[in-house]
N, C-alpha and C positions, 0 to 999 in steps of 0.2 A: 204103133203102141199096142202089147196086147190089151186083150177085156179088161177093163176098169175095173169089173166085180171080180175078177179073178186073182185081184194081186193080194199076197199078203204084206206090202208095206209098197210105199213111193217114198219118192225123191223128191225136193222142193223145185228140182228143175225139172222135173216130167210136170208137175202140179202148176205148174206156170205153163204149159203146154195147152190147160184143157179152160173150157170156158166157166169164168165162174162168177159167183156170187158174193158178195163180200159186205160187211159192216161198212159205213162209210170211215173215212178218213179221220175222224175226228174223234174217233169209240178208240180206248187201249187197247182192246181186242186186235183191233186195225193194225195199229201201231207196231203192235209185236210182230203177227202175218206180216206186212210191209217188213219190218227187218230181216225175218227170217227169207224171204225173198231177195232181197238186197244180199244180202249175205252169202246167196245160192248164186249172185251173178243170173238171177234170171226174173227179170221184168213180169209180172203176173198177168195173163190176159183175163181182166176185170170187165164184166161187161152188162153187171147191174151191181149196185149200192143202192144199200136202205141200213136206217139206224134203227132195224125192227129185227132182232130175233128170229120174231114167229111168221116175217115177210121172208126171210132168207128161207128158213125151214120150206115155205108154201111155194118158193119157187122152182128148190131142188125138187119138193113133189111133182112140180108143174110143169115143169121146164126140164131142157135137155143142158142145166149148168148143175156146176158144181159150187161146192165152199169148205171151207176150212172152219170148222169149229174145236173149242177147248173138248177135249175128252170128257171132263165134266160136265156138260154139257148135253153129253148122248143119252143121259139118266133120264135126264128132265123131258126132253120132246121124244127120245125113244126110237131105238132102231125097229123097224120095219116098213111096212107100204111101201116094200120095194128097196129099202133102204141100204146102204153098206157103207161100214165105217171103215176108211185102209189110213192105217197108221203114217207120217209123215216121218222121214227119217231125213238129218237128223232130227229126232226127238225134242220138241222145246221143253226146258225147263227156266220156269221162273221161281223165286222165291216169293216169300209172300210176308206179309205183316200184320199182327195185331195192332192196332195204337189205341188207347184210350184219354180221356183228359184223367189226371190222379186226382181222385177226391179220397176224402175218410172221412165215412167209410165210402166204400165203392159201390153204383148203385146196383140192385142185386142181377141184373143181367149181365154187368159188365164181371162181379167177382164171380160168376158162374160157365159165361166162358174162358175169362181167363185160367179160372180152373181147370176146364178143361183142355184148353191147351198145356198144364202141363201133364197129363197125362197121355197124351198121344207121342209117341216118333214119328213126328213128320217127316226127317230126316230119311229115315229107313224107307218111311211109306213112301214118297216122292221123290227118292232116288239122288236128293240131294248129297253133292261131296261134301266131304267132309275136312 
């Protein structure tokens, strides 16, 4: 396989190839990863689980493994220290959901993001079909 830092995109069957780090079994995160693997026909070689974020992030720093994190995700802990984010193809797309309980009136966090969700295109932003 060539350099890991060198690609601009993998496969969910190369990504099954290299040694990684994972949510445990029980986080949706998981869940999703686990199908997207299943799906690729290729078994993941998982070779630490923890239900901690900031232990995944501390081991790719520390360690010679990998993981699979939401792209959302990279905002928050942040590429660098060595870091490289290579896109997963195919692409996962999930949808996603507001819910609230209906009261009236609405308490004022709940009618302020629901506000704002109508004013966003998720659709467009997130590449959802239509």
């Amino acid at each position: 396989m060539e350099a890991i830092d060198n690609r601009s995109d993998m496969s969910w069957e190369e990504a099954a190839k290299v040694p990684l780090v994972l949510l445990t079994e029980n986080m949706q995160n998981r869940r999703v990863i686990t199908a997207a693997f299943r799906r690729a026909k290729a078994p993941p070689l998982v070779v630490i689980e923890t239900d901690s974020i900031f232990a995944l992030y501390s081991h790719v720093l520390c360690s010679d493994v990998f993981s699979i994190v939401p792209h959302s995700l990279l905002s928050a802990l942040g590429e660098g220290h060595g870091l490289t984010a290579i896109p997963l193809t195919p692409e996962l797309n999930r949808a996603i959901g507001l819910i609230a309980l209906e009261h009236d009136p609405l308490p004022p966090i709940v009618a302020a993001a629901w506000s704002t969700t109508q004013t966003i295109d998720l659709d467009a932003r997130f590449g959802v079909p239509r």
